[in-house]
N, C-alpha and C positions, 0 to 999 in steps of 0.2 A: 322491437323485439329484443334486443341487446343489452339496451338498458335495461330491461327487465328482469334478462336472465343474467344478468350484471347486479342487480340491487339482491335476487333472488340467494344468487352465490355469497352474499357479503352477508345477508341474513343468517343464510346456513353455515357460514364459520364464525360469528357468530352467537350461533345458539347450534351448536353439534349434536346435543342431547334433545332438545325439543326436533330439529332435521329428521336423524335417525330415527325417530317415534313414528312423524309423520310419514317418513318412505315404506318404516315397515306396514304400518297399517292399510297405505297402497299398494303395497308387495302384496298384503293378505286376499285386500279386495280382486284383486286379479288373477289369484291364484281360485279365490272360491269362485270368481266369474265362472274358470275354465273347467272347473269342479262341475259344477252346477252344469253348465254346455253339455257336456260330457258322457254328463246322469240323462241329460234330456235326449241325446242323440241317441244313447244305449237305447233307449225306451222305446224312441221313432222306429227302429232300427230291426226291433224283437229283439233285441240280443238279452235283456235283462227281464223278458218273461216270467222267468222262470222265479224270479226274486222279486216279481210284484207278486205275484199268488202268494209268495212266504210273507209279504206283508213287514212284519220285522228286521228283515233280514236288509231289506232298502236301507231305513231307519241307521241299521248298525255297520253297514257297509260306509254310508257317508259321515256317522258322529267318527269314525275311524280314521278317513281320510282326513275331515275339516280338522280334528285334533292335530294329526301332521302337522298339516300345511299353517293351524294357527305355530305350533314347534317352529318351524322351517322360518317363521317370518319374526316371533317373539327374540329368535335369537340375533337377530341382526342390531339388535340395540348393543349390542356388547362388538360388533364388526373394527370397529376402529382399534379398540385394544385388544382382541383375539381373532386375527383375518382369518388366522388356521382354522383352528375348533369352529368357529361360526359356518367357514363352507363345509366342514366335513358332518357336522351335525344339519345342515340345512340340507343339503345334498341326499343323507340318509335317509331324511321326512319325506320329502321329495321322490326318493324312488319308493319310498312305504306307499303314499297318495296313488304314485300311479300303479305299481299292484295292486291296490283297492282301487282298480279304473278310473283313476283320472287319466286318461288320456290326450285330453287336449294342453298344447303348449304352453296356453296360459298359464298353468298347473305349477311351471315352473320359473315362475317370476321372482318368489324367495331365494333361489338356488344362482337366478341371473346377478343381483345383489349382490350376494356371497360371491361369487366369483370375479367380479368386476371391484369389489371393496380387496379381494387376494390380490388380486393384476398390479393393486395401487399400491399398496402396503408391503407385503409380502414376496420374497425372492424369486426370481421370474425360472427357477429350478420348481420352488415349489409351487408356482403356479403351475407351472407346465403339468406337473406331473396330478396334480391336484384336478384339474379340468381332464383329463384323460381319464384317473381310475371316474369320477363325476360321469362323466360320458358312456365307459363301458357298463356301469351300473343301471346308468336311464336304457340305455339302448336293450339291455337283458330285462329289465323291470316290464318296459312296453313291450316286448314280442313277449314274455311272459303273460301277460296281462290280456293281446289282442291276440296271443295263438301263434303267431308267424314274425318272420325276422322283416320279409318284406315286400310289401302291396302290391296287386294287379300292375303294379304297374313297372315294377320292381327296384324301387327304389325304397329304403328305408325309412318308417313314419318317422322314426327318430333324428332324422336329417335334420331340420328346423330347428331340433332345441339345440342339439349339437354347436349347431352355424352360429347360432345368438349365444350360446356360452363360449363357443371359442370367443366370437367378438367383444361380450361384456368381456372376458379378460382380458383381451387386447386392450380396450379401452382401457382399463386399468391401470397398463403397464404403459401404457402411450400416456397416460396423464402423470403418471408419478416421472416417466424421464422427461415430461415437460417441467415439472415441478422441479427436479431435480438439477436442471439445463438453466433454470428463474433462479435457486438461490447461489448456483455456481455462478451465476452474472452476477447477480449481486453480490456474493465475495470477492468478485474478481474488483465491482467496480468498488465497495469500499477499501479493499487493499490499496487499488492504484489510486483511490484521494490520501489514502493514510500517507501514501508515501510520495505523493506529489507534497503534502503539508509538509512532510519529513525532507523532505527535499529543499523548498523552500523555505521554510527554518534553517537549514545549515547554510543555504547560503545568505541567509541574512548575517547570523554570524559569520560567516567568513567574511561578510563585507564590514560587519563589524570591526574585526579585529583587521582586516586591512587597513579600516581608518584608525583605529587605536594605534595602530603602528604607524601609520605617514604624522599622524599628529606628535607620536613621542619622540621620532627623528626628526621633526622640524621643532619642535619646542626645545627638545633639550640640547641638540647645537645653539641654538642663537641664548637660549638662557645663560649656558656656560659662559658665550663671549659675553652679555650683559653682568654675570654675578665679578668676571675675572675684570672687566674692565670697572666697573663699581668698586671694586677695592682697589683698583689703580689709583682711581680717580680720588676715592676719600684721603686715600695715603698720601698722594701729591698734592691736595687743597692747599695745602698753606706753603709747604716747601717749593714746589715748582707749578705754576697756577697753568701755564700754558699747557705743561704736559698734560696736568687734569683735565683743562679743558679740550683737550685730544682726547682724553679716557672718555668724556663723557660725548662727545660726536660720536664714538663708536656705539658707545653704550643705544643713541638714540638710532642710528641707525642698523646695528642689530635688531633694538627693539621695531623699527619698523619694516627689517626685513619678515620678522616673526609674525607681524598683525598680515603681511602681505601673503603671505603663504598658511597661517590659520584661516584667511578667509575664504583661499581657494581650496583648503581640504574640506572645512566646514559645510563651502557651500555645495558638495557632492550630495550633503545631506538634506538640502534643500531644496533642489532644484527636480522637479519634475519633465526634466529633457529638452531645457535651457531656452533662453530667450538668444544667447551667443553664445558664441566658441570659448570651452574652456581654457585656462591656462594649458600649453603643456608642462607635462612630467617632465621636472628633472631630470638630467643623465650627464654621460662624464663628459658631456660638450661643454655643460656650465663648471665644469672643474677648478679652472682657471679663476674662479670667481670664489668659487669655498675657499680654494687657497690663498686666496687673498684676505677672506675674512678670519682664516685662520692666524694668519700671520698677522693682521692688524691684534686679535686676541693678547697677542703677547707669544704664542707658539714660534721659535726658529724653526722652520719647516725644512725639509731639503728634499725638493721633491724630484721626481725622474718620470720621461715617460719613454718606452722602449717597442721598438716593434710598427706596423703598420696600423694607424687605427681605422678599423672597421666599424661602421656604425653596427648597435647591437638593436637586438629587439625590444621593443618599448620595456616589456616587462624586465627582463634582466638586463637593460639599459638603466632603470630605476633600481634596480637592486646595486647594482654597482655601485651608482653615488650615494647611495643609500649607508650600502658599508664603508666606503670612503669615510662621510659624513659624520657615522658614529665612531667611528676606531680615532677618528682626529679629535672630534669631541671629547674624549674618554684620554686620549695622551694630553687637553687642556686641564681637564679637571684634576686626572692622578696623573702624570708624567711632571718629569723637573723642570719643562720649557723646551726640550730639545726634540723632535720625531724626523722621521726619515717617512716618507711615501714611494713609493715605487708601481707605478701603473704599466703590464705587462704586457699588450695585445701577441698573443700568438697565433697561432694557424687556426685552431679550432674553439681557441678560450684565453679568456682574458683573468690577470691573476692580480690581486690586489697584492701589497704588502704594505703594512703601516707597523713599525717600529717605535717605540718612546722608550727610557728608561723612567722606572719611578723615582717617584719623590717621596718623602717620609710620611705620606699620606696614604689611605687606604688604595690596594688594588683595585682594576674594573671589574676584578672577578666577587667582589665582596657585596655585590648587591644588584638592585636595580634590572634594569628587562632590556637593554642595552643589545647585553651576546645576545639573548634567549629571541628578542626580533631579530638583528643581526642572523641568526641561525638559520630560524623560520624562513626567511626572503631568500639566503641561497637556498636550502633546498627544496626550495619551490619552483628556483627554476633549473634543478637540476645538476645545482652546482654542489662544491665543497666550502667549507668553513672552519678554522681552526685558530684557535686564541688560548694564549696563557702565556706562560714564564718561556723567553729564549734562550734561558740559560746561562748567559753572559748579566743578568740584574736588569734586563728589560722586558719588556711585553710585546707578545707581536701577535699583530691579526693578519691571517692570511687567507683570500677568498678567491676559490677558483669558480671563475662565469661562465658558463658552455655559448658558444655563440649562436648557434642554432639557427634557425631561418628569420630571416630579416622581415 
């Protein structure tokens, strides 16, 4: 049965215009059914005597009515884009039918249509009020029509169409806030994919550019110490062959600190949730270790560290050496050979300072994405960040790290 009234409903949205044609002309049929009842009942009854001797007057009493009621049912084809006009015209024909004695309920099957097509469409103000003047209309039309307001028994004949037109427009109003309650779900659920997508697109870029950035702070340290040890090395080939061949042990072991640390950034991109435990992240436990590569670069380093150290939290434990990393890098490339470090653990944050004075070469402020990562990573984790001229002819980067919960 479901299926059918399943296929039946898919048809009728569908083909809206062939529907409506079909309904109304069953609205029509049931309407002249109760026509026709009605005339036969008068008849059993004597009441309409008096108008079978006139002969004629049968004839003109029903082409009057069925004219109506074809009115009341022809206008339901236009229901979908005029709910108003349709019940208030179909409603009118409908009490015209039953002052020309239609009194049976069927009579008003047109009118149930109409008000059940308002219920759906139509503002449930002006349904209300619509199904009511409807109501007090029929209810005057039939005690007009049978003489009395209501039957031996004393209840009003008009009860029944009453009940079935309030219901058709319940039903109405019951199906458009179902309809209404279906496309609100569905906005609601294409919203939340819209912005589940939107969602994960940004973090794919964000993870993007976390690795654009782990990549540009490990390639462009260990580049530096290979381009600065490479001109060591070509400038001492001939004059001092040992040094060179010191320049270039760096050179290869830079270069293979750099393949060792691209493979473990790389392979984040690769790995669908690992076969083994990743590397860890860097932090300023391995410090000891940069400063050392910094100083084999050719860098006089003079470094300090101050304070109690506290282990930080992975993420702004990598930002740390992070800045470390690039503000050292950045005093190889433009400083004159000379930087100062200073690593500050306080109570509640840990403060970078890295000093260099320049060389006759461009500033770090003249290009590159250096600061602009540098930036991005402290205040991500909430920290500060400040770089440029210290006013005495050097540079200095200064990075304050919140230490946060461990």
């Amino acid at each position: 049965m479901w299926p059918l009234l399943t296929r039946a409903n898919r048809w009728a949205a569908a083909h809206p215009r062939v529907a409506d044609a079909v309904l109304a002309a069953l609205a029509l049929a049931v309407a002249l059914g109760g026509l026709s009842d009605g005339r036969d009942r008068g008849r059993g009854g004597g009441g309409l005597d008096g108008l079978d001797a006139a002969g004629g007057a049968v004839s003109s009493f029903s082409s009057g009515a069925v004219a109506l009621l074809v009115l009341a049912s022809a206008v339901l084809l236009a229901r979908r884009t005029h709910p108003v006009p349709v019940a208030v015209v179909s409603a009118g024909a409908v009490v015209g039918a039953v002052l020309m004695g239609g009194a049976d309920p069927l009579v008003s099957a047109p009118l149930l249509v109409a008000l059940f097509t308002l219920g759906w469409l139509a503002t449930l103000r002006t349904t209300v009020l619509t199904v009511v003047v409807a109501g007090i209309g029929y209810v005057l039309a039939l005690a007009a029509a049978q003489g009395v307001f209501l039957d031996e028994r004393g209840d009003s004949p008009a009860l029944t169409v009453l009940a079935l037109g309030g219901a058709a427009a319940a039903a109405g109003v019951a199906l458009r806030g179902q309809r209404s309650a279906l496309a609100a779900a569905r906005a609601r659920a294409a919203q939340a994919e819209s912005t589940r997508e939107e969602e994960a697109q940004r973090r794919v870029t964000d993870e993007r550019l976390r690795i654009a950035r782990e990549l540009h702070d490990v390639v462009a340290h260990h580049i530096a110490v290979v381009n600065v040890q490479a001109g060591v090395a070509k400038h001492l080939m001939h004059r001092d062959p040992q040094q060179a061949e010191h320049a270039l042990t760096l050179v290869r072991e830079a270069s293979k600190s750099v393949l060792t640390e691209l493979t473990a950034v790389v392979g984040l991109l690769r790995t669908d949730g690992g076969d083994g435990p990743a590397a860890p992240a860097p932090g300023l436990a391995r410090l000891p270790a940069l400063v050392e590569d910094i100083r084999s670069a050719g860098l006089a380093l003079d470094q300090r560290t101050t304070g109690e150290a506290v282990d930080l939290p992975p993420v702004a434990d990598l930002t740390a050496y992070r800045v470390v990393q690039e503000a050292l890098t950045n005093a190889v490339k433009y400083g004159d050979g000379h930087a100062t470090l200073v690593v500050d653990h306080g109570t509640g944050e840990v403060t970078i300072d890295v000093v260099n004075t320049f060389s006759p070469r461009p500033s770090p402020g003249t290009g590159g994405h250096g600061l602009i990562g540098m930036r991005e990573r402290v205040d991500a984790v909430g920290g500060r960040l400040d770089a440029g001229p210290d006013g005495s002819g050097g540079w200095r980067v200064r990075a304050t790290i919140p230490r946060g919960t461990v």
